[in-house]
Every structure is written in C-alpha cells, then in structure tokens.
OpenMM code with the backbone's topology and positions (N, CA, C; nanometers):
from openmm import Vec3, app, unit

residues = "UNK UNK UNK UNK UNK UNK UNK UNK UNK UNK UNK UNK UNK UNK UNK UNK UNK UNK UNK UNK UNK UNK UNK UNK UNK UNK UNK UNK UNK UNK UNK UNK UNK UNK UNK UNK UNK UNK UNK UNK UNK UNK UNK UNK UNK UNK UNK UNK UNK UNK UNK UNK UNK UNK UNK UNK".split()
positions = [
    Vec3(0.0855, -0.1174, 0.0000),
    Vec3(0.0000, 0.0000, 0.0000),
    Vec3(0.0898, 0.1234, 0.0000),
    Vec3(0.0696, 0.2518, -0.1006),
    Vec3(0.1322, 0.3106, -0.0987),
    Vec3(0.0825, 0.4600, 0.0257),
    Vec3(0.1708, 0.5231, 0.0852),
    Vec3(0.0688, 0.6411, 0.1657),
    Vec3(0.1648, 0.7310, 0.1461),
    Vec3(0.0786, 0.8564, 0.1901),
    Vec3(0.1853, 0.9607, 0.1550),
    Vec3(0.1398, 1.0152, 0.2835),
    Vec3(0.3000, 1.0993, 0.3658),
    Vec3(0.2919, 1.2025, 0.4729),
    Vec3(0.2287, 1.2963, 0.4385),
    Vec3(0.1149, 1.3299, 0.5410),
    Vec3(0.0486, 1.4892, 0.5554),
    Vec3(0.1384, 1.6103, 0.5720),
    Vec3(0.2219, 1.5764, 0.6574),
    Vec3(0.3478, 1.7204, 0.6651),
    Vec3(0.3917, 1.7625, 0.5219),
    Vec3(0.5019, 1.6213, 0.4985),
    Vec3(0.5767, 1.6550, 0.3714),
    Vec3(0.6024, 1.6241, 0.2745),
    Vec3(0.4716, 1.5188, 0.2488),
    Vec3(0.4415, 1.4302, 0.0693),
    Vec3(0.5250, 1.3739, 0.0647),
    Vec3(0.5972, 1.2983, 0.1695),
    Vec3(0.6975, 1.1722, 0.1339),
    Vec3(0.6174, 1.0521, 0.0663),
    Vec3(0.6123, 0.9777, 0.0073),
    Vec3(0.5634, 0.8927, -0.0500),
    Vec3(0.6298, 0.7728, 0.0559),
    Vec3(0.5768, 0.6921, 0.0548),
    Vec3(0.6456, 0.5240, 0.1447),
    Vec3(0.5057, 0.4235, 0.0771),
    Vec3(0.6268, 0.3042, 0.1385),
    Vec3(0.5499, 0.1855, 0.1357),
    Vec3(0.4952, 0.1523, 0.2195),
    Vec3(0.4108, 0.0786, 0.2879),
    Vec3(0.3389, -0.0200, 0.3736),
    Vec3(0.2910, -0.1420, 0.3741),
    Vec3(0.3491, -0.2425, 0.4337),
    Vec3(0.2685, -0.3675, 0.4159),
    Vec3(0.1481, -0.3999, 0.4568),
    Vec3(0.0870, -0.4212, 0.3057),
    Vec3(-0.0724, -0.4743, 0.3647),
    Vec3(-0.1323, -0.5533, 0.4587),
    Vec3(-0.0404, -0.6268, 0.5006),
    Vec3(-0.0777, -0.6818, 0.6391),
    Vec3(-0.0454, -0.6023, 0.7853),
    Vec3(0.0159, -0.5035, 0.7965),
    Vec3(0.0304, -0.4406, 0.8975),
    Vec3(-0.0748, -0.3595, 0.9010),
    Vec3(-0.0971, -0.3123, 1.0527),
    Vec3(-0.2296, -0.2996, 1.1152),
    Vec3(-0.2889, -0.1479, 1.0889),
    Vec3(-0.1237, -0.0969, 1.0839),
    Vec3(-0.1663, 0.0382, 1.0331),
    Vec3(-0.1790, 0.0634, 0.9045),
    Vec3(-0.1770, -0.0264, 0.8032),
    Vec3(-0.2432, -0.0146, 0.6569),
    Vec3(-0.3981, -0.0358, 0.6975),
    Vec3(-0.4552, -0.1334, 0.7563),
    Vec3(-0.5853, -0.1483, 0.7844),
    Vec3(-0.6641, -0.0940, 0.8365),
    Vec3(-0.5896, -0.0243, 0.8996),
    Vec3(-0.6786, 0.1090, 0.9857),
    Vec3(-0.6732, 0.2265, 0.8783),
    Vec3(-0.5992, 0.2524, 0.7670),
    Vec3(-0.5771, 0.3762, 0.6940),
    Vec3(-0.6707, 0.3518, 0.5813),
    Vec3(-0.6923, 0.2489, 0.5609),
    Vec3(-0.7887, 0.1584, 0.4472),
    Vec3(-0.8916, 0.1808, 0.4849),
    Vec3(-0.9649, 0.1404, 0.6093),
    Vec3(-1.1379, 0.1472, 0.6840),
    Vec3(-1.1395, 0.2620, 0.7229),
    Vec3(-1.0280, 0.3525, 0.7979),
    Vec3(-1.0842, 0.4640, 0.8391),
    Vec3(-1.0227, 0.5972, 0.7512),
    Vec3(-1.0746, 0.6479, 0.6085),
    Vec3(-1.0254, 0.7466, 0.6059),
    Vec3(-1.0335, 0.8929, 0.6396),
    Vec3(-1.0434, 0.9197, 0.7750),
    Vec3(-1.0214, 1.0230, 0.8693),
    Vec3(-0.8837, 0.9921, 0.8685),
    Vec3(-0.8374, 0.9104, 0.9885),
    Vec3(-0.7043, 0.8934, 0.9738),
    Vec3(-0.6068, 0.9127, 0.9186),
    Vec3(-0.4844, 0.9945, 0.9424),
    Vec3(-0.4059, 1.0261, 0.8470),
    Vec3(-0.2547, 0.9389, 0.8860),
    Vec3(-0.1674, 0.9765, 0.7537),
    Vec3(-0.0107, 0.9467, 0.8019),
    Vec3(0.0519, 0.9904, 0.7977),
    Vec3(0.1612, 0.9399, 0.8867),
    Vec3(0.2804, 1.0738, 0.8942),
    Vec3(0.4327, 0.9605, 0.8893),
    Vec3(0.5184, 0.9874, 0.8040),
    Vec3(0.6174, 0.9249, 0.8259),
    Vec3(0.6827, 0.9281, 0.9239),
    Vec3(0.8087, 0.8622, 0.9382),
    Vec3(0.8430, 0.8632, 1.1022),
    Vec3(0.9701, 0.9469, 1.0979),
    Vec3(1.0181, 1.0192, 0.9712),
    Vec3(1.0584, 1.1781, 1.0723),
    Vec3(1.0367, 1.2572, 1.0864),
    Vec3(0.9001, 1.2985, 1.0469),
    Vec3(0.7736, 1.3630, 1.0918),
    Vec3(0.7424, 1.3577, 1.2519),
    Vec3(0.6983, 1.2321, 1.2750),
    Vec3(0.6694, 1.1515, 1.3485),
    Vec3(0.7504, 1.1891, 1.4624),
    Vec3(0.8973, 1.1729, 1.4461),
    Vec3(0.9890, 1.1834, 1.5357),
    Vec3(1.0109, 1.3887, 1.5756),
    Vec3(1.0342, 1.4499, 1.4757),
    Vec3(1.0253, 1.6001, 1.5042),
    Vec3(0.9048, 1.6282, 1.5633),
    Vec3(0.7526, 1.5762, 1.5508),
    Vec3(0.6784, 1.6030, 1.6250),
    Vec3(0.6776, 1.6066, 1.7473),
    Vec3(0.6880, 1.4410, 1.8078),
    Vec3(0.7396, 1.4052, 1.9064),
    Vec3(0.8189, 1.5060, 1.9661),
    Vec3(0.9350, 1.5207, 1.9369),
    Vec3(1.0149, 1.5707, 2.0621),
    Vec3(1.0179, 1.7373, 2.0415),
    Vec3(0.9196, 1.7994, 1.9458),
    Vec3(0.8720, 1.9106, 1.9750),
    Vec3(0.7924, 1.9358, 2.0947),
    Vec3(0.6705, 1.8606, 2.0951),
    Vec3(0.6236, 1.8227, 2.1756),
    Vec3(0.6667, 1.8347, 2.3927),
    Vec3(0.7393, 1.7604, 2.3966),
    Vec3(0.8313, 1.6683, 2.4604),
    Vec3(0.8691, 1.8190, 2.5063),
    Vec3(0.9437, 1.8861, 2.4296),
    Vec3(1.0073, 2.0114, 2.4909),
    Vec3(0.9202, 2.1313, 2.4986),
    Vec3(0.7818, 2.1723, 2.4211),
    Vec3(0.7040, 2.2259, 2.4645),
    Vec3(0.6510, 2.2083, 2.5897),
    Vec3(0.6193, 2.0847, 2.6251),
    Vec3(0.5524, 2.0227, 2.7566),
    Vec3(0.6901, 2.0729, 2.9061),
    Vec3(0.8241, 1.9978, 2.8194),
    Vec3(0.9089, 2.0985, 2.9509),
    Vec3(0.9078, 2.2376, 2.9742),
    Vec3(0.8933, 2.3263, 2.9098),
    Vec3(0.8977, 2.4812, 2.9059),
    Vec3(0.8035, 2.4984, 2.9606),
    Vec3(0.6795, 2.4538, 2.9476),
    Vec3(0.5628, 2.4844, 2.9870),
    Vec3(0.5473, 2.4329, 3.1463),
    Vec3(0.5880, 2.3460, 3.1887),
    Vec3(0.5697, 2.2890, 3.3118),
    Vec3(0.7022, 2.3811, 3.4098),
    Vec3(0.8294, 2.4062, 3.3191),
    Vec3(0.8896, 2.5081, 3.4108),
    Vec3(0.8745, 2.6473, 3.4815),
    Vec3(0.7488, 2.6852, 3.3526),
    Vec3(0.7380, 2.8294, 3.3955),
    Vec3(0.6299, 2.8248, 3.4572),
    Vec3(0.5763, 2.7430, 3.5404),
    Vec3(0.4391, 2.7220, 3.6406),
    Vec3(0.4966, 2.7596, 3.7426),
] * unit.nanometer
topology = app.Topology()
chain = topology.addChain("A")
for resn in residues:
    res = topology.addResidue(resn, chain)
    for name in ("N", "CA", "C"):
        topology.addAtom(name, app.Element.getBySymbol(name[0]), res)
C-alpha cells in the first residue's frame, strides 16, 4: 500500500498486512505521517511540555 505524509508528501510503502495499513484503508479520517515527521513532532512536543511545566 502506498501512503503519503500529511506534513511533507513523502511517498512510502506499507505492508498490507500491517495494522496500520488497515486502519488507513477502513478509516479514512485517519491520516499518516512518516516517522521523521513523526519523530520532530514528538520531541517538539516533549520540549514544549518541559517549558511549559517550568514556567508554572
């Protein structure tokens, strides 16, 4: 299955048997995000949440 990232139109593969092809197949709400997307999100995140909890 082919999907493409919402951020940055990476194109990838997916195997049709993995769970997250099957969920992207039945539910299209769901979106994807490759995983260095995935990963810059993350630890954007991660350090928003510290800044924010320091200046309390």
């Amino acid at each position: 299955m082919r999907v493409k990232c919402v951020l940055c139109d990476k194109i990838d593969q997916l195997d049709d048997l993995k769970p997250l092809a099957k969920k992207l197949r039945n539910r299209p709400l769901h979106t994807y995000m490759c995983e260095s997307c995935e990963t810059r999100i993350t630890q954007n995140t991660i350090a928003r949440k510290e800044t924010h909890s320091s200046t309390e």
